[in-house]
C-alpha positions as CSV (number, residue, x, y, z in Angstrom):
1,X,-13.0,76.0,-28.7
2,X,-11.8,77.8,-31.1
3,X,-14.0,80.6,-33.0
4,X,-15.0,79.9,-36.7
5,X,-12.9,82.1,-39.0
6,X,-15.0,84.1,-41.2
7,X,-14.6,82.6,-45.1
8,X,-12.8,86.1,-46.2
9,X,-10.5,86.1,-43.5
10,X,-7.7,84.2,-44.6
11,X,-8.7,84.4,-48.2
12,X,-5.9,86.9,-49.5
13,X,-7.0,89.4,-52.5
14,X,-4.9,91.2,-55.2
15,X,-5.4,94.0,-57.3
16,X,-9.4,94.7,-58.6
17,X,-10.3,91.6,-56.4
18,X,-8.7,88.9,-58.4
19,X,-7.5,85.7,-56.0
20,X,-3.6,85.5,-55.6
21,X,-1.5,82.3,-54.8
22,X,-0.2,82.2,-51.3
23,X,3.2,82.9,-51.0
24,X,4.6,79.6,-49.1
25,X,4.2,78.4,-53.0
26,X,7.2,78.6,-55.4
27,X,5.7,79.6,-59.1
28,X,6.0,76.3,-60.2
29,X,4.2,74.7,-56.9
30,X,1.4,77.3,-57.1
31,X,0.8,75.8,-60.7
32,X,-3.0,73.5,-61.2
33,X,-1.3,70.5,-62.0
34,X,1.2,70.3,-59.6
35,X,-0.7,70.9,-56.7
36,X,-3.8,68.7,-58.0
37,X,-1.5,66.0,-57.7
38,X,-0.5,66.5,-54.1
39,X,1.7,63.5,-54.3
40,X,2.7,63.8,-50.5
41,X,-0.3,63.2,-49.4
42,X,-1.5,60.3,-51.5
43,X,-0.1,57.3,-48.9
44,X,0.7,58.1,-45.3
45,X,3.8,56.0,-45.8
46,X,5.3,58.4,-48.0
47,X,5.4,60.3,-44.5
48,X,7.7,58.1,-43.0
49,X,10.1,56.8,-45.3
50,X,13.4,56.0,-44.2
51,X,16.1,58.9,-43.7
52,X,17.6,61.5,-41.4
53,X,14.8,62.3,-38.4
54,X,12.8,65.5,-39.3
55,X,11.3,67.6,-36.8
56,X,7.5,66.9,-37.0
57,X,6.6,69.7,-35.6
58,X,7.7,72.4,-38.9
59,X,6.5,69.5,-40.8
60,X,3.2,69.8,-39.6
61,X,2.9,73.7,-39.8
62,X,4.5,72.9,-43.2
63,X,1.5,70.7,-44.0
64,X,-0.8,72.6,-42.6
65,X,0.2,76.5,-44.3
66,X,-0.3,74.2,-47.5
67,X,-3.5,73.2,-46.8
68,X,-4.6,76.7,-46.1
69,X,-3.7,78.0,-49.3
70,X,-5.7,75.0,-50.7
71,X,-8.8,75.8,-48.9
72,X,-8.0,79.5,-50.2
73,X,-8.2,78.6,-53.6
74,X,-11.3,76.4,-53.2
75,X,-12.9,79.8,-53.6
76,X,-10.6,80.9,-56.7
77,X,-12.3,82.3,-60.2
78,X,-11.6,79.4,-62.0
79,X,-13.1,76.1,-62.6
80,X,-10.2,74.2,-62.8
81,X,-8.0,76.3,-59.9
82,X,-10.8,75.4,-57.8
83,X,-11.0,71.6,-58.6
84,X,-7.6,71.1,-58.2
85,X,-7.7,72.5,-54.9
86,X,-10.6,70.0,-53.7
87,X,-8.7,67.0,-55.1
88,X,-5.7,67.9,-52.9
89,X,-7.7,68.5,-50.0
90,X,-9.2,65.1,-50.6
91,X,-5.8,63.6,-50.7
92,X,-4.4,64.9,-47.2
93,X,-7.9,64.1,-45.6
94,X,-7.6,60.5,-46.7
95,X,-4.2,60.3,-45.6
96,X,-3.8,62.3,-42.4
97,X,-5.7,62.5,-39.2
98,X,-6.8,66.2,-39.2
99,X,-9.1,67.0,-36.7
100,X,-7.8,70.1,-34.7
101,X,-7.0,71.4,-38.3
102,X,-10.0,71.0,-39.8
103,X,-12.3,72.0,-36.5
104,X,-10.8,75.5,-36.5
105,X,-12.0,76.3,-40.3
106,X,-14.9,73.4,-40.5
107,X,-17.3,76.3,-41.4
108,X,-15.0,77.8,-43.5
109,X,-15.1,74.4,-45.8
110,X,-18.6,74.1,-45.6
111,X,-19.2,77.5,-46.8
112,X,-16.5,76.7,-49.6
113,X,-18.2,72.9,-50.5
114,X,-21.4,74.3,-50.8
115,X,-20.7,76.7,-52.9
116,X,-18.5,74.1,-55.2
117,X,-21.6,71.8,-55.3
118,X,-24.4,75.1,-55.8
119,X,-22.4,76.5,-58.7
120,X,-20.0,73.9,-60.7
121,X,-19.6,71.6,-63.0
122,X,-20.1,68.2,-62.9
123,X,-16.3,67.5,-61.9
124,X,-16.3,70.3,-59.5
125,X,-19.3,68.6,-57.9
126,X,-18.1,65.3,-57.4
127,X,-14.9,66.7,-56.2
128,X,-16.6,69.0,-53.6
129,X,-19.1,66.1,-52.6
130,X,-15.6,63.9,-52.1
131,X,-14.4,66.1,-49.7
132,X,-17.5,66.1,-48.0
133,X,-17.2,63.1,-47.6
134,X,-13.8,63.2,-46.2
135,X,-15.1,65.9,-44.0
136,X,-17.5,64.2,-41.4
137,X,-15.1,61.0,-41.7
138,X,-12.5,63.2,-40.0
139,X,-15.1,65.0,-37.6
140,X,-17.0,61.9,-36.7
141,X,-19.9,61.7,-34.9
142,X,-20.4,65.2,-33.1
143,X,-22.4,68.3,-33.1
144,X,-20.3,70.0,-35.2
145,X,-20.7,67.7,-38.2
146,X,-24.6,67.8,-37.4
147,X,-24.1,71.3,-38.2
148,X,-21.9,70.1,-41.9
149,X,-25.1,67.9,-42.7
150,X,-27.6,70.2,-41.7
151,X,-26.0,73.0,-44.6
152,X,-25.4,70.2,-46.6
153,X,-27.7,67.7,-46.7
154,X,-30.6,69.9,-48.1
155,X,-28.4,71.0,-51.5
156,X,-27.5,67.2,-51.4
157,X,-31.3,66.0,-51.7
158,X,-32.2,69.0,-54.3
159,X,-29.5,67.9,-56.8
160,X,-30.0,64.1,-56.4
161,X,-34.1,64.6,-57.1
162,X,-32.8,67.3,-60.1
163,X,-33.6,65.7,-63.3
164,X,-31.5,68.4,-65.6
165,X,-28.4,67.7,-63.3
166,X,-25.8,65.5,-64.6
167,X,-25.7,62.1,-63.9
168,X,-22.4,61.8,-62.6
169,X,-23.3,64.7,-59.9
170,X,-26.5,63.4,-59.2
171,X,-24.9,60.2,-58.4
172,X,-21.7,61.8,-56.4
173,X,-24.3,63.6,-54.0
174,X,-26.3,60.6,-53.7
175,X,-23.4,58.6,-52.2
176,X,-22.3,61.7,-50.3
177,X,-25.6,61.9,-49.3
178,X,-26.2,58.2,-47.6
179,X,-22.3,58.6,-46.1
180,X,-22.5,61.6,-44.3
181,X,-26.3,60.9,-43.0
182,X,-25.0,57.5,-42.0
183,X,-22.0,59.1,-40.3
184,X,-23.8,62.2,-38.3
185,X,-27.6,61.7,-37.8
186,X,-29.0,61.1,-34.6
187,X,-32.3,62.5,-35.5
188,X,-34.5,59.6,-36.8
189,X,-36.7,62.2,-38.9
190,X,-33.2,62.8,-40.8
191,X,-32.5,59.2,-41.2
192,X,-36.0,58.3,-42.5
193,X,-36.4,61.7,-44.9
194,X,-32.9,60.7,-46.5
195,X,-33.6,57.0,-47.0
196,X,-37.0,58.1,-48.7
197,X,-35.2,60.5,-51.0
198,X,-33.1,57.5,-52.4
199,X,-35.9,55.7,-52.6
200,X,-37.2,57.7,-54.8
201,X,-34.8,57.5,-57.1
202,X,-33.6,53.7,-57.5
203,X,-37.2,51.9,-57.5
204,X,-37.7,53.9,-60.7
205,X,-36.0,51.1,-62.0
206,X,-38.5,48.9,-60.9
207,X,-41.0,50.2,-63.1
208,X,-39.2,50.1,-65.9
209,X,-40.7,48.5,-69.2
210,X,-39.3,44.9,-69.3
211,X,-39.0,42.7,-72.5
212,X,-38.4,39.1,-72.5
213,X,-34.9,39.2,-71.5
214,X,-35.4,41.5,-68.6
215,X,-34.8,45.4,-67.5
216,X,-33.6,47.3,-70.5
217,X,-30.7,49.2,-69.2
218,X,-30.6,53.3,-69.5
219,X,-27.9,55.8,-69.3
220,X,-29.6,56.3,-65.6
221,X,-28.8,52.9,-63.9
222,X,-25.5,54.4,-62.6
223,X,-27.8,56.9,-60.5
224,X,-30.0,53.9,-59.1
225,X,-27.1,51.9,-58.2
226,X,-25.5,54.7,-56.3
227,X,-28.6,55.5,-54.7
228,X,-29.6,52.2,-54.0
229,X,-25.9,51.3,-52.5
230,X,-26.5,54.4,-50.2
231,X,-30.2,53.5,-49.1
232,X,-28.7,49.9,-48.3
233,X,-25.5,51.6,-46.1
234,X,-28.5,53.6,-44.0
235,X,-30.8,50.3,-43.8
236,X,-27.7,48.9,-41.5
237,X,-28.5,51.2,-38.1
238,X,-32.5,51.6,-39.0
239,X,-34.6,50.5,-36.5
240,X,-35.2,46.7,-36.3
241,X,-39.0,47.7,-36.7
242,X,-38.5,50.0,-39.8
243,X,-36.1,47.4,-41.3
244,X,-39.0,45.1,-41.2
245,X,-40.9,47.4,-42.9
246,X,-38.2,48.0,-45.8
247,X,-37.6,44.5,-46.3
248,X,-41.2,43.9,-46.6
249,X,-41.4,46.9,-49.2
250,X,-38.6,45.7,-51.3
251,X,-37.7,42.0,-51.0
252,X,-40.2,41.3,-53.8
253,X,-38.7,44.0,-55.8
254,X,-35.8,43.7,-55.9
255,X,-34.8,40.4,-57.7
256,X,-36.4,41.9,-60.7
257,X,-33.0,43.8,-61.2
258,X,-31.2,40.7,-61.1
259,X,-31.7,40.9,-64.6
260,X,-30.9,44.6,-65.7
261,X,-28.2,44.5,-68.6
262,X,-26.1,46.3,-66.3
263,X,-23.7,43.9,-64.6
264,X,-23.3,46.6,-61.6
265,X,-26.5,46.7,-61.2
266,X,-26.9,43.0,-61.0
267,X,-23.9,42.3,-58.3
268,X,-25.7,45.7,-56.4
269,X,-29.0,44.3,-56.4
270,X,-27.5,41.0,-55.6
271,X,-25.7,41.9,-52.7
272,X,-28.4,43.9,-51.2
273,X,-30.5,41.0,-51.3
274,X,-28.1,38.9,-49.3
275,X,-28.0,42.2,-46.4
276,X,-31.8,41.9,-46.5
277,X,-31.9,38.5,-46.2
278,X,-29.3,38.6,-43.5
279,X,-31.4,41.0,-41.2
280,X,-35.0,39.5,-41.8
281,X,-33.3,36.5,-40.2
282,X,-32.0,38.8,-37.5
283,X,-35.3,40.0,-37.0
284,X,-37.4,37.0,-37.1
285,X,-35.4,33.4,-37.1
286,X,-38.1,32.1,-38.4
287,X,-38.3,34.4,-41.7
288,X,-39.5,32.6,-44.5
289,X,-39.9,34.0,-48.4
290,X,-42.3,32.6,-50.2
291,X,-40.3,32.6,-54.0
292,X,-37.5,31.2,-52.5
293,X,-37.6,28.4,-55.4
294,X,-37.7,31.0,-57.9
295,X,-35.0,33.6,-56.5
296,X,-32.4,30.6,-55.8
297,X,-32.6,29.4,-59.4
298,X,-32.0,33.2,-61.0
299,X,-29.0,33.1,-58.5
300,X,-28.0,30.1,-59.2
301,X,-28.2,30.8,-62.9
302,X,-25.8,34.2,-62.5
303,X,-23.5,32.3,-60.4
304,X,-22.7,29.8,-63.2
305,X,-23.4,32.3,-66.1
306,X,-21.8,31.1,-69.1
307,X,-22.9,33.5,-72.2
308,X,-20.5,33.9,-74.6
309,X,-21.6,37.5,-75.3
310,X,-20.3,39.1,-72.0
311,X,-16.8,39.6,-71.5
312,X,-14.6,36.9,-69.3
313,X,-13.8,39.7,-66.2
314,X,-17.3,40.2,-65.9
315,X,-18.6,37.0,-65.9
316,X,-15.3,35.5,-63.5
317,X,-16.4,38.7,-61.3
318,X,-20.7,37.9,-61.3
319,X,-19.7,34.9,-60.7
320,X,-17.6,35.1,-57.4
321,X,-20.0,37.4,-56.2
322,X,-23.3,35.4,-56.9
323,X,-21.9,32.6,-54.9
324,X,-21.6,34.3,-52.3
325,X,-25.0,35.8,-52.0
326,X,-26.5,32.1,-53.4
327,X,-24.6,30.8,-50.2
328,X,-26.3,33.7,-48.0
329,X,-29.7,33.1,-48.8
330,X,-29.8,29.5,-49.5
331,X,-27.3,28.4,-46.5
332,X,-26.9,31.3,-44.2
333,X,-23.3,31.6,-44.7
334,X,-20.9,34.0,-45.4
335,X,-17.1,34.0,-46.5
336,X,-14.8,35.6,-43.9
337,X,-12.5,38.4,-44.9
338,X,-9.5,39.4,-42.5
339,X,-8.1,42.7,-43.1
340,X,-4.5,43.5,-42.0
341,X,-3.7,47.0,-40.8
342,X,-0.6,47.7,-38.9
343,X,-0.2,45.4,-36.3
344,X,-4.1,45.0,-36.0
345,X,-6.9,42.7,-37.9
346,X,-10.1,42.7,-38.3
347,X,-12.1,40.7,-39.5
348,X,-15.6,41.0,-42.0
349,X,-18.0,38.2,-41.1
350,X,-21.2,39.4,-42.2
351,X,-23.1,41.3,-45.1
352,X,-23.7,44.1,-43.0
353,X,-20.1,44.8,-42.1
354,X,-18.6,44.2,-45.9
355,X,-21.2,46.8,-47.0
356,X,-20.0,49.3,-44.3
357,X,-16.4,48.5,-45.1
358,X,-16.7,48.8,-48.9
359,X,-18.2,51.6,-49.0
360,X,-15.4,53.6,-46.7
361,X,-12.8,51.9,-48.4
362,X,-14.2,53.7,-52.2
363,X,-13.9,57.2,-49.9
364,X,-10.7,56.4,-48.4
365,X,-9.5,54.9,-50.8
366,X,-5.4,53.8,-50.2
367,X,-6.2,56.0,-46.5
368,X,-8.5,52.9,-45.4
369,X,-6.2,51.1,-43.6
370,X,-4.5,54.6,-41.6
371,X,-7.8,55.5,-40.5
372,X,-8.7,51.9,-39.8
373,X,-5.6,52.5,-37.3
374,X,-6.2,55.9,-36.1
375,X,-9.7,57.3,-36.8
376,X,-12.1,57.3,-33.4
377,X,-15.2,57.1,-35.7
378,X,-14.2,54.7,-37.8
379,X,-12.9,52.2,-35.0
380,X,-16.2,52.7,-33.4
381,X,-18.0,51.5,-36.5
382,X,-16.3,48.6,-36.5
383,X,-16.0,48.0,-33.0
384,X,-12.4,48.0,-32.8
385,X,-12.1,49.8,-29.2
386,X,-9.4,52.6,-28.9
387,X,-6.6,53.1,-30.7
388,X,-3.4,50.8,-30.1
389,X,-0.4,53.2,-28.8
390,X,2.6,52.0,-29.8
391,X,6.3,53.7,-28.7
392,X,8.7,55.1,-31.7
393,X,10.5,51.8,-30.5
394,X,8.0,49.1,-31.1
395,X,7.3,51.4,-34.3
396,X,10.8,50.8,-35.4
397,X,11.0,47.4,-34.8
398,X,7.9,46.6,-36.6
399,X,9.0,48.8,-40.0
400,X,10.8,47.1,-43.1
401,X,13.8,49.2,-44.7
402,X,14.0,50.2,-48.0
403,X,16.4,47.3,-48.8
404,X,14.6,45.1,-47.5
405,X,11.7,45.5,-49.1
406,X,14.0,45.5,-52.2
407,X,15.5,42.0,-51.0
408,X,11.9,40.5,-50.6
409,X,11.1,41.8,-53.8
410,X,13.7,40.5,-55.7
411,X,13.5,37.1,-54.4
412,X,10.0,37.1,-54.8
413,X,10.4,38.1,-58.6
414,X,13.0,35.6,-59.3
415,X,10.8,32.9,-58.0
416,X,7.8,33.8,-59.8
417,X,9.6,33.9,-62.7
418,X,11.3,30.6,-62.4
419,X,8.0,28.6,-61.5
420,X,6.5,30.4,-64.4
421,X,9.1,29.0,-66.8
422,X,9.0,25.6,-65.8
423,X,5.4,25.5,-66.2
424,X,6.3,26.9,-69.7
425,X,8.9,24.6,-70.6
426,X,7.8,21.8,-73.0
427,X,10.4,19.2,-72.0
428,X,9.7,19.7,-68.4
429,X,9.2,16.0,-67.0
430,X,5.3,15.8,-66.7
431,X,5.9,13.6,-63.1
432,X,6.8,16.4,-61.3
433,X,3.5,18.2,-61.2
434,X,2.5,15.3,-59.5
């Protein structure tokens, strides 16, 4: 294996120590905005689109040289210089399998995330927590990203329990925080001294002082949702005799925030009460709450919220999602979800799965359904076995053209539009809709 490159190695100096551009970059490439965009690497499609064959080999050194002058300027003087190099890193992580890349400098991008997350600004910090992220998703399961968490984790915790850090950084390293713990730890101590520290944070909104018409809401409920998302993710692969423990700790709890102001906080809180519900019943089929009369009827009543003082998305949305969880912990059911990627599907079937899945797709972002196809890790997670091999042939066969993704657009345009217009159309004989 490789040896770690020290972080000044490749990290090229000008005159009185100020950072230079590498030189692979035209002037107008080696400019902030254009390479914070990174448009290449923003869909793995965008790889392959039709056209002459291009040898993948110089593409990949191309791809590659880029990346190290990004990683370069992740240690650049400026604010901005550096966060635009962390956004584009994020892109390419999310949209290309990486791994020998990134093993040969993985310290080398620790050493530069920390850094991001010890001494910026609140952008800088969710960027840099991002391509933590990004990070162990690439490594996987290994020692080596043991050795990511175990620099990590520790600045992690110290700004998520920081009260005079922002809120939008306290709530990036919380997420970034359950993720990568979920992703790497083996140790049980870990697992346990990370779910406490979340704890921590998002039963504070337990105790907060209720009036008639429930929690008040604070400029901090986007912190307890984000933490409380991330305690819920490392809940899934506790112990069954710890999750017994948790349940018992917080089912009571929770259905006060049912009725926090704060419709993400309601759906959160909602959904995490279908999970819990979900493994009790794992645990014991015999589980039995004791308010069940009470909790179904505040479900009930957000699944068929009509107020006329919350705006129509939200409500359409609370709605669909309260039926759901009404349906999980009055009936036991859930709603199926297939998702197509490639030539593979997969298929969400319980609460447990759809929070895993949800919460890699927000990291992944349009990459979700590539590393569904191509990540180890991420197949393991959700069981998908190895991944499928198919020739340049089969590959060829299976791809669309340009033109015909046109064609199918076009028609499917036209007959929108015409179906629309009919519907519109006053004179339209009324026996046809029937």
């Amino acid at each position: 294996m490789p040896k770690p490159k020290k972080r000044g190695s490749n990290h090229q100096r000008g005159a009185g120590g100020q950072p230079r551009n590498v030189q692979p970059f035209s002037d107008e490439d080696a400019s902030i905005e254009t390479m914070s965009h990174c448009s290449g690497f923003s869909d793995p499609a965008s790889f392959t689109e039709d056209g002459p064959e291009v040898d993948e080999e110089a593409t990949q050194e191309d791809l590659e040289y880029k990346l190290k002058g990004f990683i370069d300027l992740t240690l650049d003087k400026s604010a901005k210089t550096r966060q635009a190099a962390l956004e584009s890193l994020k892109s390419a992580f999310s949209s290309k399998i990486l791994y020998e890349f990134i093993m040969e400098r993985r310290m080398t991008l620790t050493d530069s995330i920390e850094r991001c997350i010890k001494k910026g600004k609140s952008d800088e910090q969710c960027a840099a927590t991002g391509l933590a992220c990004l990070l162990c998703v690439q490594m996987g399961s290994g020692i080596e990203s043991e050795e990511i968490f175990k620099t990590l984790g520790p600045v992690l915790k110290k700004i998520v329990c920081d009260g005079t850090a922002s809120i939008q950084a306290r709530q990036a390293c919380a997420t970034c925080l359950g993720i990568c713990c979920f992703i790497v730890t083996d140790d049980i101590t870990e697992l346990y001294s990370t779910m406490e520290c979340l704890e921590n944070i998002f039963t504070k909104a337990y105790q907060r002082d209720r009036d008639t018409n429930g929690v008040s809401s604070t400029h901090n409920t986007v912190l307890h949702i984000s933490t409380l998302l991330a305690w819920t993710l490392l809940l899934t692969i506790c112990p069954m005799n710890e999750v017994k423990k948790k349940i018992e700790m917080h089912l009571n709890k929770l259905p006060s925030l049912l009725s926090c102001d704060d419709l993400n906080m309601r759906i959160a809180a909602g959904e995490t009460l279908a999970l819990l519900f979900e493994l009790a019943r794992e645990t014991d089929a015999d589980f039995f709450y004791e308010d069940m009369d009470l909790l179904t009827e505040k479900l009930r009543a957000l699944a068929t919220d009509g107020n006329k003082h919350r705006a129509k998305v939200d409500k359409r949305k609370q709605r669909s999602v309260f039926r759901d969880v009404l349906r999980a912990v009055e009936e036991r059911d859930f709603p199926t979800e297939m998702v197509k990627f490639g030539p593979e599907r997969m298929y969400i079937d319980c609460w447990v799965k759809k929070q895993t899945y949800e919460t890699f797709k927000e990291i992944l972002g349009s990459g979700m359904q590539y590393h569904l196809q191509s990540n180890d890790f991420l197949r393991n997670v959700f069981e998908l076995g190895p991944p499928v091999m198919l020739d340049a042939a089969a590959l060829k066969t299976m791809k669309i053209s340009r033109f015909e993704r046109h064609l199918y657009n076009s028609a499917a345009f036209k007959a929108r539009t015409k179906a629309r217009s009919k519907c519109r159309d006053k004179r339209a004989d009324v026996g046809e809709f029937f």
